[in-house]
One Martini backbone bead per residue (centre of mass of N, CA, C, O) as a GRO file, in nm:
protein
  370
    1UNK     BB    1  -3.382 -16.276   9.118
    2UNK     BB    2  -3.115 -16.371   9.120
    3UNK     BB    3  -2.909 -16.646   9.298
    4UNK     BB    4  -2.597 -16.612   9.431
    5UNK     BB    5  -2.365 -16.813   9.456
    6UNK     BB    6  -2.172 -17.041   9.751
    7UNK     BB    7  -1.869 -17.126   9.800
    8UNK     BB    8  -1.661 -17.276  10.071
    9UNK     BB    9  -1.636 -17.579   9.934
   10UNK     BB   10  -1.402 -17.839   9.775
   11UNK     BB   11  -1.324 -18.081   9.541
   12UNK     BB   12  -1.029 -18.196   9.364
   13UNK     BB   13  -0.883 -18.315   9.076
   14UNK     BB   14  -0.494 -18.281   9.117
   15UNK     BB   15  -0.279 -18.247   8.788
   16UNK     BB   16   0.047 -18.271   8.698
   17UNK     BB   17   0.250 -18.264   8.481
   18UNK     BB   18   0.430 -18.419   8.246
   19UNK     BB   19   0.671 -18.482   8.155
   20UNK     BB   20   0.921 -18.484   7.852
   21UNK     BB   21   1.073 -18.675   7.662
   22UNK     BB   22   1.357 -18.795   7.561
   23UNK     BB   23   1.554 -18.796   7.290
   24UNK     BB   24   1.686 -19.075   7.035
   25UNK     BB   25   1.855 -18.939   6.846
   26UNK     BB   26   2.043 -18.919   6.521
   27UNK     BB   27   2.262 -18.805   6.296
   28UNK     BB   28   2.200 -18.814   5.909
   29UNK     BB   29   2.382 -18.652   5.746
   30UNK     BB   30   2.585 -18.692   5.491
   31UNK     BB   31   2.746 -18.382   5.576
   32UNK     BB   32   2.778 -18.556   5.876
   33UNK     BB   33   3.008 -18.730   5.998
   34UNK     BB   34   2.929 -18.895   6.284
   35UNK     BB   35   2.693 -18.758   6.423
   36UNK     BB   36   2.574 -18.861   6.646
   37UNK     BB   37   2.378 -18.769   6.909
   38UNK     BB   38   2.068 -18.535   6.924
   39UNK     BB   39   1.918 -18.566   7.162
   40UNK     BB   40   1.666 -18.391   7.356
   41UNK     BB   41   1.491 -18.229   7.631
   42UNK     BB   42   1.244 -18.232   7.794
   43UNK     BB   43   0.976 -18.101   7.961
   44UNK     BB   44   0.838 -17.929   8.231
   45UNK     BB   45   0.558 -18.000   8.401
   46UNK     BB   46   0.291 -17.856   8.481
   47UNK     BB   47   0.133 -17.671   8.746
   48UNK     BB   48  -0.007 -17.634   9.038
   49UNK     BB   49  -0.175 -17.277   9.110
   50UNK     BB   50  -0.274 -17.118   9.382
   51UNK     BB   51  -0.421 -16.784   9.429
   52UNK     BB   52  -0.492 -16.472   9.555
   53UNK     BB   53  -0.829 -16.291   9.522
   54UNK     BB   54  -1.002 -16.009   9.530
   55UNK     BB   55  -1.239 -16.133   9.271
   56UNK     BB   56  -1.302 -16.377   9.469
   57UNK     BB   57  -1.589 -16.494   9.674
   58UNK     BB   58  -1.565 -16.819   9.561
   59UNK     BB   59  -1.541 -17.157   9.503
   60UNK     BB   60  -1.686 -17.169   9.213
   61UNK     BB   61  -1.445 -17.315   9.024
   62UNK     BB   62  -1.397 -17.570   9.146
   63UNK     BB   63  -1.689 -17.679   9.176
   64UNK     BB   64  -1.725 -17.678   8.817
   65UNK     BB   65  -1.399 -17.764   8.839
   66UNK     BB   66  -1.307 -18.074   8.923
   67UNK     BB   67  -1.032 -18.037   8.743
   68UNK     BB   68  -0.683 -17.946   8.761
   69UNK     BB   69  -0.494 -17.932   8.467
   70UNK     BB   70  -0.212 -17.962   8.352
   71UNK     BB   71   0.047 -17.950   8.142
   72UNK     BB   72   0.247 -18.103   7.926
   73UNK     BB   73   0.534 -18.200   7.827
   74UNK     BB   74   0.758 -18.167   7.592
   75UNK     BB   75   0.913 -18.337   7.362
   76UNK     BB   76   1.198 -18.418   7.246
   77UNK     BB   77   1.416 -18.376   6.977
   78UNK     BB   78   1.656 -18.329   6.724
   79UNK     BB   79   1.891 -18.129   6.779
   80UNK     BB   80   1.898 -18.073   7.090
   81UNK     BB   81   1.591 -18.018   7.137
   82UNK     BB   82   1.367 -17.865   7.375
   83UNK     BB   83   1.122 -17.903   7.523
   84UNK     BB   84   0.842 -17.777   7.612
   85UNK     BB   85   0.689 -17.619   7.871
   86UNK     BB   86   0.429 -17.637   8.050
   87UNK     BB   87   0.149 -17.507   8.146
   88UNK     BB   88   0.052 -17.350   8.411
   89UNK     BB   89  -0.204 -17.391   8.668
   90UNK     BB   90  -0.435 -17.121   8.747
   91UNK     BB   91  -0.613 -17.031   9.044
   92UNK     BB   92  -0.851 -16.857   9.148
   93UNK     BB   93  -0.916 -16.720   9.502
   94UNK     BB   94  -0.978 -16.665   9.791
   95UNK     BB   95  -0.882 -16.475  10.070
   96UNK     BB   96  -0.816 -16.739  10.274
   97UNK     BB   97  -0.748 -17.009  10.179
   98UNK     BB   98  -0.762 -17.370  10.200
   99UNK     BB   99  -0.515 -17.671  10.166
  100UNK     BB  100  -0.591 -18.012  10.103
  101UNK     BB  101  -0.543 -18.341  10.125
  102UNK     BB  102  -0.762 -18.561  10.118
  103UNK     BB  103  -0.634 -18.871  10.087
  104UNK     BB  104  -0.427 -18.739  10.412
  105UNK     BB  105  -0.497 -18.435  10.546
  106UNK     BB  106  -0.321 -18.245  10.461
  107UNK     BB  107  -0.124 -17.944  10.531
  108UNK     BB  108  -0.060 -17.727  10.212
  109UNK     BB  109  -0.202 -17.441  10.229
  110UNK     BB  110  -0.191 -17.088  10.202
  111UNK     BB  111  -0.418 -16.777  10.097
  112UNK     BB  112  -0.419 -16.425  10.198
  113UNK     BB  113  -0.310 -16.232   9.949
  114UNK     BB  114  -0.321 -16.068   9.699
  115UNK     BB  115  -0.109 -16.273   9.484
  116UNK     BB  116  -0.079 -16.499   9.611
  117UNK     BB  117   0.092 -16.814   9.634
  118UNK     BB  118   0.082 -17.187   9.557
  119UNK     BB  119   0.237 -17.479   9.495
  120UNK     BB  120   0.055 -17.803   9.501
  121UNK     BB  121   0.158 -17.906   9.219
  122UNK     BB  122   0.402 -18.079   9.077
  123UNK     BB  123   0.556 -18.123   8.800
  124UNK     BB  124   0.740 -18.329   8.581
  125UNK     BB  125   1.035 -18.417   8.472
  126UNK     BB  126   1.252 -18.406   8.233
  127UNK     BB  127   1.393 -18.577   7.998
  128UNK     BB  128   1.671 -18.735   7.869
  129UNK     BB  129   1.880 -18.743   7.595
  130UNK     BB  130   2.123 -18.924   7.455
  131UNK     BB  131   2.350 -18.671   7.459
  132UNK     BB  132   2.433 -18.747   7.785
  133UNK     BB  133   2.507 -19.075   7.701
  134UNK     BB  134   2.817 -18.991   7.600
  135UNK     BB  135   3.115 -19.185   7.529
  136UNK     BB  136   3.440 -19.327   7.471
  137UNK     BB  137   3.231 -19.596   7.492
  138UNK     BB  138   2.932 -19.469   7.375
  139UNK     BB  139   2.895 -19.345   7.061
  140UNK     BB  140   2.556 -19.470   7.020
  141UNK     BB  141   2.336 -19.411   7.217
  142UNK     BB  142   2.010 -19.525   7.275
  143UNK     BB  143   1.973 -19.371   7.540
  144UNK     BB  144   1.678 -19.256   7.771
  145UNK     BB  145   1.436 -19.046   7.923
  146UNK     BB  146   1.150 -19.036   8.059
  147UNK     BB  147   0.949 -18.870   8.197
  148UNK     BB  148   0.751 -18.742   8.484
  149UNK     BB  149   0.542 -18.778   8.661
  150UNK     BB  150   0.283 -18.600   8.823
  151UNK     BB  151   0.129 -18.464   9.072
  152UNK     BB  152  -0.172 -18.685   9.238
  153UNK     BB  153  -0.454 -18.565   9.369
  154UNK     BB  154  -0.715 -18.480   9.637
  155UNK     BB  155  -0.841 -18.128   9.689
  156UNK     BB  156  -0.916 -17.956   9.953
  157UNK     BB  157  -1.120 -17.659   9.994
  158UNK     BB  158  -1.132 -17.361  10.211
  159UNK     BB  159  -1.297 -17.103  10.334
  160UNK     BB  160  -1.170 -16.804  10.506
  161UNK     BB  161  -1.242 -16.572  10.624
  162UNK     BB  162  -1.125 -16.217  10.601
  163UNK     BB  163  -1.134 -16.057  10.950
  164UNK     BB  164  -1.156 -15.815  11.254
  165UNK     BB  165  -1.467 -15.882  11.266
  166UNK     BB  166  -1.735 -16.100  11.435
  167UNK     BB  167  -2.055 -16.183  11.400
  168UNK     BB  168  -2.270 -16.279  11.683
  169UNK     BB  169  -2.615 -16.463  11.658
  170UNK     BB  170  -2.924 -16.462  11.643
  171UNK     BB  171  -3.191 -16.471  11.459
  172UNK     BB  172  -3.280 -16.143  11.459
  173UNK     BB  173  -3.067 -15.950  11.593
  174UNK     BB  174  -2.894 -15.751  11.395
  175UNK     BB  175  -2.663 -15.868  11.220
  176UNK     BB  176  -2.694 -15.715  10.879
  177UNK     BB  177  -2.824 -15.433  11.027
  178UNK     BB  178  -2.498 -15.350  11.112
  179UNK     BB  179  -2.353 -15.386  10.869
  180UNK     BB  180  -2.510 -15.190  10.681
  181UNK     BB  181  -2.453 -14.925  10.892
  182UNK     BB  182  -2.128 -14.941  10.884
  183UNK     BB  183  -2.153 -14.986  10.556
  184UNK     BB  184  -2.159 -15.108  10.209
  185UNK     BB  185  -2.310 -15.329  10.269
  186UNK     BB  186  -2.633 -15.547  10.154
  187UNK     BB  187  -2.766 -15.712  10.327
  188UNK     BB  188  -3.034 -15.912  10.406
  189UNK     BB  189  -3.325 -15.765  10.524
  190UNK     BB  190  -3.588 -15.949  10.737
  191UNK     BB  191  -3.853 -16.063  10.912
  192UNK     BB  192  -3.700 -16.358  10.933
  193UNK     BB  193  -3.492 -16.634  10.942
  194UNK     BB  194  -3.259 -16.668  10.786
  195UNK     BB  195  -3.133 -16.420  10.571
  196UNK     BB  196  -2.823 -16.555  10.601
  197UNK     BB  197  -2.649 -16.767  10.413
  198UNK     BB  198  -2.383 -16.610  10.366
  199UNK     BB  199  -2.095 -16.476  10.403
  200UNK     BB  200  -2.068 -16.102  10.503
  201UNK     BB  201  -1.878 -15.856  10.420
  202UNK     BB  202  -1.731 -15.537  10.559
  203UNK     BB  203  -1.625 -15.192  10.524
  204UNK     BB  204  -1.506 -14.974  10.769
  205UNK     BB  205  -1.474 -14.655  10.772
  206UNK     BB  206  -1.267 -14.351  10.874
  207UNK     BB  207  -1.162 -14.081  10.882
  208UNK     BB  208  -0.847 -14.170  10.893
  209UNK     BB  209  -0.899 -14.417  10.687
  210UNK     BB  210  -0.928 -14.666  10.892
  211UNK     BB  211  -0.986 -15.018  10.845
  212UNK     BB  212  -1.285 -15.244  10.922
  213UNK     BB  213  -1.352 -15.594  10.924
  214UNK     BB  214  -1.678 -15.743  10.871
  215UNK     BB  215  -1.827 -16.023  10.954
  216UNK     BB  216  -2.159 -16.225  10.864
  217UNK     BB  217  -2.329 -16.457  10.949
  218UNK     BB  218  -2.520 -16.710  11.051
  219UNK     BB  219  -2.718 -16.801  11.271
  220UNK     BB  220  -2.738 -16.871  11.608
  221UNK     BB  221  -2.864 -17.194  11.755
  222UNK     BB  222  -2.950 -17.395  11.950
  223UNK     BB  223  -2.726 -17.698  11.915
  224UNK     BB  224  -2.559 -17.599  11.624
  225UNK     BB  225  -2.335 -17.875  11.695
  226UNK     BB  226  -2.592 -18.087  11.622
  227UNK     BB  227  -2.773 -17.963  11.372
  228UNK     BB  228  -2.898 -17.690  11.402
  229UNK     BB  229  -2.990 -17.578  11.139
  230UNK     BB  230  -2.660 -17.455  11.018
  231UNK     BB  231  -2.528 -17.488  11.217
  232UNK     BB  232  -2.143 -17.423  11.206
  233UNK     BB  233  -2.015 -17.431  10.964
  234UNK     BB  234  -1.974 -17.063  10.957
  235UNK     BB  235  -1.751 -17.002  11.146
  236UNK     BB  236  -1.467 -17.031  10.986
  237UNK     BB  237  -1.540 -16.722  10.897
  238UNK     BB  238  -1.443 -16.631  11.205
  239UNK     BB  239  -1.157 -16.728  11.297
  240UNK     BB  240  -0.974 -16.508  11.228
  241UNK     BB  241  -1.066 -16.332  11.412
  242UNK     BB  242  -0.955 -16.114  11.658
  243UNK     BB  243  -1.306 -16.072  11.710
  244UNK     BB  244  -1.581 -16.042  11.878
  245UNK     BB  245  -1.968 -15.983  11.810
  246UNK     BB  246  -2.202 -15.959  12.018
  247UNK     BB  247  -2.560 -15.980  11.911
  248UNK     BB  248  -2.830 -15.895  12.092
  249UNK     BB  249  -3.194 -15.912  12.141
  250UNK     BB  250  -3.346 -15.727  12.378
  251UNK     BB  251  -3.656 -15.791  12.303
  252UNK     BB  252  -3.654 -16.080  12.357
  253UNK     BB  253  -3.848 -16.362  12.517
  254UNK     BB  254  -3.767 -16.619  12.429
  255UNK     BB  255  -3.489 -16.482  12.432
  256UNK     BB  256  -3.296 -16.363  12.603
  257UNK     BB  257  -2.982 -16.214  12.640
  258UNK     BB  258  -2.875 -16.382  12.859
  259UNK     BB  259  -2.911 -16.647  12.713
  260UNK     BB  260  -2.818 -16.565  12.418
  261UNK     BB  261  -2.500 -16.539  12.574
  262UNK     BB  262  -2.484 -16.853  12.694
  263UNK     BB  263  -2.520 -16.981  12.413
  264UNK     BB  264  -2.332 -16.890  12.223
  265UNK     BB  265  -2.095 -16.952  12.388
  266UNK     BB  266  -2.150 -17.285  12.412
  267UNK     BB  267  -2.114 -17.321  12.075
  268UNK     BB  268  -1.817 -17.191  12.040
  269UNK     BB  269  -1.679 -17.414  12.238
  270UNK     BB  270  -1.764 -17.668  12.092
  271UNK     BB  271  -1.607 -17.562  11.816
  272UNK     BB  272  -1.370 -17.342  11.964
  273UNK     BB  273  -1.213 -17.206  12.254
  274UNK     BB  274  -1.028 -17.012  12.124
  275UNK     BB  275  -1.275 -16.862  11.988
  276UNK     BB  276  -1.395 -16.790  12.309
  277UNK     BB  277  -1.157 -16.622  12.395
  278UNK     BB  278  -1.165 -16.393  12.260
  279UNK     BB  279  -1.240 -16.127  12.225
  280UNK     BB  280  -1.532 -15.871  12.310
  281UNK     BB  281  -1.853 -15.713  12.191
  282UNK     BB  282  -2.133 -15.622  12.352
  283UNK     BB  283  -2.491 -15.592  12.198
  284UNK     BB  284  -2.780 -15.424  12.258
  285UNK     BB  285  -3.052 -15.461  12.081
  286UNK     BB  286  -3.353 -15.293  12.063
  287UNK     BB  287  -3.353 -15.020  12.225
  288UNK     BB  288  -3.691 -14.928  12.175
  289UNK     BB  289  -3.797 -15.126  12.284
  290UNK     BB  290  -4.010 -15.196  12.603
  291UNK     BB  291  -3.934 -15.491  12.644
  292UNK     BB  292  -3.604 -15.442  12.689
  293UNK     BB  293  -3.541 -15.303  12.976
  294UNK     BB  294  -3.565 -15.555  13.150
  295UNK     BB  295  -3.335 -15.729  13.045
  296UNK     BB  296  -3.076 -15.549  13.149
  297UNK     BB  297  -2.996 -15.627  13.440
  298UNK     BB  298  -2.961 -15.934  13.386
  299UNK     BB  299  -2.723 -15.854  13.162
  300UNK     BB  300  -2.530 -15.748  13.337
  301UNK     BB  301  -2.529 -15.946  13.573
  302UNK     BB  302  -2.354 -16.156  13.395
  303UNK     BB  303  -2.142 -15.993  13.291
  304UNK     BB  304  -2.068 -15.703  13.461
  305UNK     BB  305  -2.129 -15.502  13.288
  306UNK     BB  306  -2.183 -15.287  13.007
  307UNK     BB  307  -2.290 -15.248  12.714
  308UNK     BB  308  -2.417 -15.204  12.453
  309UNK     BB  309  -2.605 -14.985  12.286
  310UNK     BB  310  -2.876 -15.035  12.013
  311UNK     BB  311  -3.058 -14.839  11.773
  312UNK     BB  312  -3.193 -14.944  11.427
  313UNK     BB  313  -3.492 -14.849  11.477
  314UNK     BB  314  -3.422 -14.552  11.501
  315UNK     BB  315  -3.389 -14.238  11.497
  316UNK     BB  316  -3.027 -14.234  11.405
  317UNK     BB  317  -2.923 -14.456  11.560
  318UNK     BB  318  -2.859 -14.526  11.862
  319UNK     BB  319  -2.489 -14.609  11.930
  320UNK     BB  320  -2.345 -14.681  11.664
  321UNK     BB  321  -2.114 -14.432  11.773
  322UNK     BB  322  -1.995 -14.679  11.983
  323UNK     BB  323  -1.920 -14.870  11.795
  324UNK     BB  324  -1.738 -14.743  11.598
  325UNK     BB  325  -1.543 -14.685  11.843
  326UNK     BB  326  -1.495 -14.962  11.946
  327UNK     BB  327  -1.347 -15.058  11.676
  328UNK     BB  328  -1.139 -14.844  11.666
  329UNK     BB  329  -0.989 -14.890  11.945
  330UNK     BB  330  -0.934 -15.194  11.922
  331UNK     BB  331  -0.798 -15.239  11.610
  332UNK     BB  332  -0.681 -14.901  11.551
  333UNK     BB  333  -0.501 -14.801  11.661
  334UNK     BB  334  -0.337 -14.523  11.751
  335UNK     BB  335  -0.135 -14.290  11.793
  336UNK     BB  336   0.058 -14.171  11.982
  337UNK     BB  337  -0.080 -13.902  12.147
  338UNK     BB  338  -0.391 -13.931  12.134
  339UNK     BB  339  -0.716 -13.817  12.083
  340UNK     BB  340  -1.016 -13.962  12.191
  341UNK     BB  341  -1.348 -13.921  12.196
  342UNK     BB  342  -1.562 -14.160  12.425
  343UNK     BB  343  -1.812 -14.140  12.609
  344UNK     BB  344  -1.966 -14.406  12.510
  345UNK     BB  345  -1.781 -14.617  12.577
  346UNK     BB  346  -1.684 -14.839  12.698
  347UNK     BB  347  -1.479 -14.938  12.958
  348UNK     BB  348  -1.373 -15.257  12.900
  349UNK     BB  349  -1.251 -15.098  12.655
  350UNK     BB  350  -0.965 -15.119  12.476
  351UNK     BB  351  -0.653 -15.057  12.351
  352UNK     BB  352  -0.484 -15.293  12.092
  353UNK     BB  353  -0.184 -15.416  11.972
  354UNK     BB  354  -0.165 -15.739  11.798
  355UNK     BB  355   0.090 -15.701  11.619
  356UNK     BB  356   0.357 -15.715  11.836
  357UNK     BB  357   0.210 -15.968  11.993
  358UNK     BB  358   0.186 -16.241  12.165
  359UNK     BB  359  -0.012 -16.502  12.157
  360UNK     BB  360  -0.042 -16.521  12.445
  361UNK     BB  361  -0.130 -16.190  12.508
  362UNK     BB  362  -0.362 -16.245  12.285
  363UNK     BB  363  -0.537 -16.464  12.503
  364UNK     BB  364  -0.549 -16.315  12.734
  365UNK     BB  365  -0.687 -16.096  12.607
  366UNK     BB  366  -1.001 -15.895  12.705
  367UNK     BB  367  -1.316 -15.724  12.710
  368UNK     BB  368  -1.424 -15.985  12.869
  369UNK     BB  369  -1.562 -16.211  13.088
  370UNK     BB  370  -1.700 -16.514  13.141
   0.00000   0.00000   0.00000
């Protein structure tokens, strides 16, 4: 089976179209006495203008095809003829992109829903032709102007996926495999590490038709901050989520949970402090293994509270429906007056509506204490 690339970084020279010089033409028809100047004006040079398409899912086209030039305008001609303006380079990217200068690191902007554009680099405006150098003393101007150049740099592309749950775990904690029993997605599923290797969004949907995207990246490992593993490297596609969601391998003795969940901390901390303090939800999976049993007081106590509990290697998957009940309250507030039977949900998660509150008491807001 061929291996599908994932490109989520990429540097391209981007030059946008030159203007098209005016013209310096004279009407010279026998039947036309003094027909004095009639050069036309230049096109406008094409921009280069990035889309926002929910049909690409990597950088792959930028990668591939690292100069991104727009057409030039075209020369204006005799008889006041204006010339065609460029044709823009439009550039289609996934939802989520961020461009900048490579340059200057100037940020240039972003685009986040399909359909959505930006344009990065404008084309040099059309030259004017001698017809409008025309005046009362300078009956035939041989004077024109030569179109502008177009703006031209070095842009580099990041892909941030838009998600508003992200995975966060060592290899093997199965985050892979909950990701798969939430949604239609199917990632990579192994027994071995890091069988994740770039991000895999999934969308998790409600009887009430409400949807909510969980990202799963690959995983994190002490040192990750320091180059150890995949390093840091795909965070940044967890970076845009409204919360975190911690799935420890409650089963694991080389790394129990309680210390997988204060190691994870600690590089999530080191690589973006903002980002470890939003909302988040902690998950003990593989309760259903008789080694997870001893390490769960020890989880508890670090927590403060009780995890969810969830076993996907078991028979009907014990929890699961406690997690998607955890995201749909967490993530899709119901509206005023509604009741959920919630009997397995934590405590300590609440329903929050992020739509509408201020960046502050988003920031506040949190479903665990560190």
């Amino acid at each position: 089976m061929k291996t599908r690339v994932f490109v989520d970084s990429a540097v391209a020279e981007v030059r946008a179209g030159r203007g098209g010089d005016g013209s310096g033409s004279f009407r010279r028809e026998s039947h036309v006495p003094e027909g004095g100047p009639d050069g036309g004006d230049g096109g406008r040079g094409g921009n280069v203008v990035v889309r926002a398409s929910t049909h690409a899912d990597s950088l792959l086209r930028v990668f591939y095809e690292p100069r991104l030039f727009a057409e030039n305008g075209v020369n204006g001609t005799g008889q006041k003829m204006h010339g065609r303006n460029g044709a823009d380079l439009v550039v289609d990217v996934p939802c989520g992109t961020e461009i900048y200068n490579e340059d200057t690191g100037a940020w240039l902007g972003e685009v986040l829903e399909h359909g959505q554009t930006l344009v990065i680099a404008r084309g040099g405006r059309g030259g004017w032709g001698n017809v409008h150098f025309k005046s009362a003393t300078n009956q035939a101007p041989e004077k024109f102007i030569p179109g502008a150049e177009g703006e031209a740099f070095r842009a580099r592309f990041e892909l941030k996926t838009i998600a508003d749950a992200g995975l966060v775990g060592f290899p093997n904690a199965g985050k892979s495999s909950l990701l798969s029993a939430l949604s239609a997605a199917k990632p990579k599923v192994a027994n071995y590490p890091f069988t994740t290797l770039h991000p895999i969004v999934g969308t998790v949907q409600f009887e009430d038709y409400a949807t909510v995207r969980v990202a799963d990246i690959p995983g994190i490992i002490e040192g990750a901050s320091n180059g150890v593993g995949l390093g840091l490297t795909f965070l940044r596609h967890i970076s845009r989520s409204r919360m975190l969601v911690y799935v420890l391998d409650a089963a694991d003795t080389e790394n129990p949970p309680e210390r997988a969940y204060r190691v994870l901390r600690e590089e999530i901390e080191q690589y973006d402090p903002e980002l470890a303090a939003r909302p988040a939800l902690v998950i003990a999976n593989k309760m259903d293994d008789p080694a997870a049993q001893k390490h769960v007081a020890e989880l508890e106590s670090a927590l403060g509270f009780k995890p969810l509990y969830l076993s996907l290697t078991a028979e009907g998957k014990p929890g699961l429906d406690g997690v998607r009940r955890a995201l749909r309250e967490a993530l899709r507030p119901l509206p005023p007056g509604s009741v959920v039977a919630n009997e397995d949900a934590p405590a300590q998660v609440e329903p929050l509506d992020h739509s509408e509150v201020s960046a502050e008491r988003f920031r506040r807001a949190t479903f665990l204490r560190p």
